[in-house]
DONU-402783 format. One line per 10 residues: number of its first residue (from 1); their letters; for each residue x, y, z of C-alpha. Coordinates in pm, 1 decimal. Last residue first. Layout:
NUM = A = X/Y/Z | ...
end
This chain:
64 = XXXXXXXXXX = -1564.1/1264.3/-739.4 | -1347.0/1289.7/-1030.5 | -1341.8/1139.4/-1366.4 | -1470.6/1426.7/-1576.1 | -1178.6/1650.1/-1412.4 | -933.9/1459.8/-1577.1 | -651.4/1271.1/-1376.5 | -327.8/1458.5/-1432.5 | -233.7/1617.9/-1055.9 | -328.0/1383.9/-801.9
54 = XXXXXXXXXX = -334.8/1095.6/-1006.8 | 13.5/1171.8/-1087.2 | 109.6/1240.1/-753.5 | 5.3/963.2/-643.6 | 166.9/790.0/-948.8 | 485.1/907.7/-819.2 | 484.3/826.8/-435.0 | 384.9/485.7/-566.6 | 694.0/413.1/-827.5 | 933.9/616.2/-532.7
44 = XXXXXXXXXX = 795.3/357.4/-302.8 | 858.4/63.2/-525.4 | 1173.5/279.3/-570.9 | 1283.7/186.9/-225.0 | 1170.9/-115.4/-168.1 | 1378.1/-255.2/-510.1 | 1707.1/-82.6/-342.0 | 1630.4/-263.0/-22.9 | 1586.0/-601.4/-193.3 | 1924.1/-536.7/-470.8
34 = XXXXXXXXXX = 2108.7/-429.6/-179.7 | 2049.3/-754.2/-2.7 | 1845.1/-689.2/360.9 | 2029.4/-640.0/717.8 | 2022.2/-261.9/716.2 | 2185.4/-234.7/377.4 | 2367.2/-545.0/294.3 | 2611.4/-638.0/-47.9 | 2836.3/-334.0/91.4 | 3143.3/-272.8/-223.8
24 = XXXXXXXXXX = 2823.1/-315.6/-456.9 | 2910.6/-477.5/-799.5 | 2515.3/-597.1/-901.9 | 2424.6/-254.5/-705.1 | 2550.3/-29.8/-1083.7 | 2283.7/-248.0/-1269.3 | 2011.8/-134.7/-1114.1 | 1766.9/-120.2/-1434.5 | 1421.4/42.4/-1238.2 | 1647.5/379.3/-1256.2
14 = XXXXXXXXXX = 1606.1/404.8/-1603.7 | 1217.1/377.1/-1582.0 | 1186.9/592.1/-1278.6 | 1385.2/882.1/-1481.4 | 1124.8/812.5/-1758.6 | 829.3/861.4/-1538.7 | 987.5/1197.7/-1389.7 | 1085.7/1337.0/-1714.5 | 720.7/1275.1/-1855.8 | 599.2/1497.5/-1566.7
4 = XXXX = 793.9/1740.4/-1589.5 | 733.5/1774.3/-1937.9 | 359.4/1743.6/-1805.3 | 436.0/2080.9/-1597.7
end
């Protein structure tokens, strides 16, 4: 499970480098810059992660 883990965090790392949007064919996505809306997007991935990562990791000693 922390392999898992690891492979998630390290996935979110690569995929915080956008460089394949710099040439996007569409440079709008609902009325925002593909760069914008892609950032929103993983900064949602980013949280929905270390939720689960709280949820899941953090020691026992440091719970309520």
């Amino acid at each position: 499970m922390r392999y898992l883990a690891v492979l998630a965090i390290v996935t979110l790392v690569v995929l915080h480098q956008d460089w394949w949007n710099w040439s996007a064919v569409r440079p709008f996505v609902l009325g925002l810059p593909v760069g914008l809306w892609y950032h929103a997007m993983y900064t949602l991935a980013a949280a929905g992660l270390m939720a689960l990562l709280v949820r899941y990791f953090w020691p026992e000693e440091h719970q309520d």
